[in-house]
C-alpha positions in Angstrom: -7.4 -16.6 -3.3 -11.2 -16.0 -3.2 -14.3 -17.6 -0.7 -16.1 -20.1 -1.1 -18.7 -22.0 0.9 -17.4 -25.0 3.2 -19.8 -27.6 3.4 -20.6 -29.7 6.6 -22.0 -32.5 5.4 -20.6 -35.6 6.3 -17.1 -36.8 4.3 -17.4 -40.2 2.8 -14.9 -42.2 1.3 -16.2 -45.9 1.3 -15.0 -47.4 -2.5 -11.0 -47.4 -2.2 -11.2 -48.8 -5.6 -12.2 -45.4 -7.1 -10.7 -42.3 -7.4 -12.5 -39.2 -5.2 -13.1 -36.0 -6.1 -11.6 -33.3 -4.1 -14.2 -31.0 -4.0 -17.2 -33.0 -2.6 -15.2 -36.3 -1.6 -17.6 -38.4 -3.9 -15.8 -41.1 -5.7 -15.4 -41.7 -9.7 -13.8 -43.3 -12.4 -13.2 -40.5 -14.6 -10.6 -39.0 -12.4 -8.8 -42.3 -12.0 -8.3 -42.8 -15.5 -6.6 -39.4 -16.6 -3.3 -39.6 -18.1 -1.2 -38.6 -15.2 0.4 -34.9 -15.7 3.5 -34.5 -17.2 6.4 -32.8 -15.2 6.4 -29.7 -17.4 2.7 -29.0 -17.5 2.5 -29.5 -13.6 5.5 -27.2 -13.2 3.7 -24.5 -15.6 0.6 -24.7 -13.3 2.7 -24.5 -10.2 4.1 -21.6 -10.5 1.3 -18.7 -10.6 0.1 -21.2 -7.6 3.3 -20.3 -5.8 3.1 -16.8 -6.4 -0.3 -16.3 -5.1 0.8 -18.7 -2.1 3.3 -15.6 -1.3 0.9 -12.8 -1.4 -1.5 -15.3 1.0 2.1 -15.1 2.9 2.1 -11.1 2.7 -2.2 -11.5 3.7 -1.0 -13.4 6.6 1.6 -11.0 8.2 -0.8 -7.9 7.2 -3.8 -9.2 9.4 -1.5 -11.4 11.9 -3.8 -14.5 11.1 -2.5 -17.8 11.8 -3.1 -20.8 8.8 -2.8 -24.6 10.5 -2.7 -26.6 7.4 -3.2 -31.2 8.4 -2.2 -32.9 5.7 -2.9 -36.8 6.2 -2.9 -39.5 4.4 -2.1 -43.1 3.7 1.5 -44.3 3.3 2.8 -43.1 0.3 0.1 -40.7 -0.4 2.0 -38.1 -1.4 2.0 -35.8 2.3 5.8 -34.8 1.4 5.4 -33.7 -2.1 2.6 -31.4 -1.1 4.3 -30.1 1.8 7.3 -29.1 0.0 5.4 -27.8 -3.1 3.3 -25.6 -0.8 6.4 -24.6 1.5 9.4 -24.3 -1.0 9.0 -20.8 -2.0 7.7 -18.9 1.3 9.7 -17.8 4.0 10.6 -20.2 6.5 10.6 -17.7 9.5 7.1 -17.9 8.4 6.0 -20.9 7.4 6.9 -23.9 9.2 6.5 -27.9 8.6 6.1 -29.8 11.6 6.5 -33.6 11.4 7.1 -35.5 15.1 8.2 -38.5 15.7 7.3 -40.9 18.0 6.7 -39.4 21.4 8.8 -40.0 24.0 8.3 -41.5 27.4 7.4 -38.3 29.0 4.8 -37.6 26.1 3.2 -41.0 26.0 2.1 -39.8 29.7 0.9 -36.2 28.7 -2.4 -35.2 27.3 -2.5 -36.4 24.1 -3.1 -33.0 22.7 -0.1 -31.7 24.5 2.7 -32.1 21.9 1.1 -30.4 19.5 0.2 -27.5 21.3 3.4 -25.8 21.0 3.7 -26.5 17.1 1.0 -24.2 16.8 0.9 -21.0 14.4 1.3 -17.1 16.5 0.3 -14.6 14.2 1.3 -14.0 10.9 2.6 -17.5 10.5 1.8 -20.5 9.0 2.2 -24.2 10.1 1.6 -27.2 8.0 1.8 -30.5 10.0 3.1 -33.8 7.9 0.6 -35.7 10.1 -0.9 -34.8 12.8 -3.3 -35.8 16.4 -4.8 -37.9 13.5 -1.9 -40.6 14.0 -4.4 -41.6 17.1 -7.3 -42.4 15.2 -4.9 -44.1 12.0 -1.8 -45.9 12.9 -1.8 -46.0 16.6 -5.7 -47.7 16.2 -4.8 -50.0 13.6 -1.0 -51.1 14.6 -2.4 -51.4 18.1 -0.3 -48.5 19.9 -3.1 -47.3 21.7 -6.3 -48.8 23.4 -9.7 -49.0 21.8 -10.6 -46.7 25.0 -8.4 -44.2 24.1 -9.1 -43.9 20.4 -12.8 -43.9 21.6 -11.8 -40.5 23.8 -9.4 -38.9 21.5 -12.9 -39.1 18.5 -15.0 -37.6 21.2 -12.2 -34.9 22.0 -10.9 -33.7 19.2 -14.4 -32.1 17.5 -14.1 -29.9 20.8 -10.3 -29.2 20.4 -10.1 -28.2 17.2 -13.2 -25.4 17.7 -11.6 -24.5 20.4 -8.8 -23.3 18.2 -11.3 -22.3 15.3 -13.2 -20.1 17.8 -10.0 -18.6 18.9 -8.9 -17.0 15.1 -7.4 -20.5 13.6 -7.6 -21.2 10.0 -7.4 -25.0 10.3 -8.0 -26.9 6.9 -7.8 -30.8 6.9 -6.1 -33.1 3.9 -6.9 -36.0 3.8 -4.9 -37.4 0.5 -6.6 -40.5 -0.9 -4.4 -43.1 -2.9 -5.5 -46.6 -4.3 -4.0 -49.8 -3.4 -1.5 -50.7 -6.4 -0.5 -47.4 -6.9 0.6 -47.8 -3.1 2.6 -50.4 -3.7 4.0 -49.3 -6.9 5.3 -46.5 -4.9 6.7 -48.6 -1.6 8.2 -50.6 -4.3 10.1 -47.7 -6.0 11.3 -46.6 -2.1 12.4 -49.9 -1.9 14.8 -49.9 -5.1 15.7 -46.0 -4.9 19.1 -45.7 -2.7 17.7 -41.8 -2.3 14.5 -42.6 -1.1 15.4 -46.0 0.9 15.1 -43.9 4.2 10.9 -43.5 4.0 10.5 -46.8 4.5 10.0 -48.0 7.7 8.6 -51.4 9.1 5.5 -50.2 10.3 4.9 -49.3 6.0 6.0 -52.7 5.3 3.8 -54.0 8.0 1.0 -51.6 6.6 0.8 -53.4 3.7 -1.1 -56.1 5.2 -3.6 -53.6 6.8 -5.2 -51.6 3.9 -8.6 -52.4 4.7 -8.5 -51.9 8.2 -6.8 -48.4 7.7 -9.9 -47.5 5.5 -12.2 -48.6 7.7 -10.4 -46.8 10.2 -9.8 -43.6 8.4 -13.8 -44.0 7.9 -14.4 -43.9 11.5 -12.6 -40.8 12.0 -14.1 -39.2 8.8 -17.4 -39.7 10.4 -16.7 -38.2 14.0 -14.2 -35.2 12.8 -15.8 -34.0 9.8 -17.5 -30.8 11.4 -18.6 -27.5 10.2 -15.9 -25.4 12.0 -13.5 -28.0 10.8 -14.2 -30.4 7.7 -12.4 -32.7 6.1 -11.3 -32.3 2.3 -10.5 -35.4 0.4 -8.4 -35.2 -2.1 -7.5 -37.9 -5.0 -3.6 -38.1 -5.2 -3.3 -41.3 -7.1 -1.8 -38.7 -9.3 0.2 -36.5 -6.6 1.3 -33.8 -9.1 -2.8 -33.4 -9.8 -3.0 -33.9 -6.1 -0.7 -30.9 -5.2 -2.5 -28.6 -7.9 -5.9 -29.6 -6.6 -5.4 -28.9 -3.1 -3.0 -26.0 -3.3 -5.8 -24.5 -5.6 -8.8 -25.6 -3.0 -6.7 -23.6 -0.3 -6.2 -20.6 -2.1 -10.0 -20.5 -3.0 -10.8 -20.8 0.6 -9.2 -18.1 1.6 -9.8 -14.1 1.3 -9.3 -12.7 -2.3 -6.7 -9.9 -0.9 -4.0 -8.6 -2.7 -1.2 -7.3 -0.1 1.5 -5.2 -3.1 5.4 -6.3 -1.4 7.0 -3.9 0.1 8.6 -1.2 -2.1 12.3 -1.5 -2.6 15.0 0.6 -3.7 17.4 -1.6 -5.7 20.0 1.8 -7.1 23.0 0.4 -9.0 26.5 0.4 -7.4 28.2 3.4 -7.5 31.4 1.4 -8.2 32.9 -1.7 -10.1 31.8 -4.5 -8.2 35.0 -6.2 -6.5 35.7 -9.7 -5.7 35.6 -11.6 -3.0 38.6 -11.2 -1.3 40.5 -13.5 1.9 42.8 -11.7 4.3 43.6 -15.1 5.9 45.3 -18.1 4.8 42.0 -19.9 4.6 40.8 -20.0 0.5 37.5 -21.8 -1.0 38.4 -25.2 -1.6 38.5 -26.2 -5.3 35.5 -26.4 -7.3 34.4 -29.7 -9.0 
């Protein structure tokens, strides 16, 4: 982990036919045209990512600071993959994914905020939401769920929201994961053949298809009105989504304090016996093993 300085300028993101930097949200070529990263070299770099993600973990308990990761993106970005590759090796009583559906009757009539609220980090923890209040100004805008009125309000509330919750101690860092047109449907065409992945694919993707420009224009419109110094917006290029994780796993790390918190110290002495085996004083036994 170590600082570095957030910028506040405004987050652009206008050629979809390039690939964007992460660091400055710039688009260019270069990046796009990489020979994507095999397995085993993006397994190699994961690790020692991992590790330092669990002594962030140990930071987190030590000072009781609470971590709100967004992570949003276009269909198929890539906002599962990340999730899990930033999740899988911490504690779950600590760090927790949050990923709502579609609200309910009684939310629909709530604050829009509201929902949310409770998903929130306490101390010491860690939340990462697999979307987000974003869905407003993305699919609810462009798939017509909500009223041009109401995704006016929510881009003149949420700036205010969300230092709100910087102000009060947050760490909030926004994801936006960036992803180019025919690798999009390269991917909805692989969920669409692989019996194991049949389930993320839903009618309003299908239907989203059709709306790829008006999500980027979209997604610009909320770039422009939520990109703010307490809370900015990193883009990040995941046409590549095991570069994607790397990058943005590594941008997080770098954004946070450089503290080393040792584990606790633990006493591991070796029986002082044979070690026995598991043994049944009922009738019920393991069933057999494949």
């Amino acid at each position: 982990m170590g600082k570095k300085d957030k910028s506040g300028s405004k987050a652009k993101d206008k050629t979809d036919r390039d690939a964007a930097d992460p660091a400055t949200g710039k688009r260019g070529r270069a990046q796009a045209h990489k020979d994507k990263l095999s397995k085993s070299d993006y397994l190699d770099q994961l690790q020692p990512l991992q590790v330092e993600l669990n002594n962030m973990a140990r930071w987190l308990q030590h000072t009781k600071r609470r971590l709100l990761v967004i992570i949003e993106g276009r269909d198929t970005a890539g906002k599962g993959g990340v999730i899990n590759a930033l999740s899988e090796t911490l504690n779950p009583r600590q760090c927790h994914t949050v990923a709502l559906g579609k609200p309910s009757e009684r939310e629909q009539g709530e604050w829009y905020f509201q929902r949310y609220v409770p998903h929130l980090p306490a101390q010491g923890e860690m939340v990462l939401f697999d979307r987000s209040w974003y869905n407003r100004a993305g699919v609810e805008t462009v798939m017509g769920f909500c009223t041009p009125e109401q995704t006016d309000a929510f881009l003149r509330h949420v700036p205010i929201f969300e230092r709100l919750l910087v102000d009060d101690g947050l760490l909030l860092f926004k994801y936006w994961l960036t992803v180019d047109q025919a690798q999009q449907e390269e991917r909805f065409a692989e969920r669409a053949e692989d019996p194991l992945k049949r389930w993320k694919l839903s009618p309003i993707d299908l239907d989203a298809r059709s709306h790829y420009q008006a999500y980027g224009e979209a997604r610009d419109r909320m770039l422009e009105a939520t990109h703010t110094r307490q809370a900015p917006w990193t883009l990040v290029d995941f046409n590549d989504q095991r570069r994607g994780r790397l990058t943005l796993i590594r941008h997080l790390l770098d954004h946070l304090p450089d503290v080393t918190v040792p584990p606790a110290a633990i006493e591991f002495p070796p029986l002082k016996r044979k070690a026995k085996r598991e043994h049944f004083g009922t009738a019920l036994k393991p069933i057999p093993s494949l």
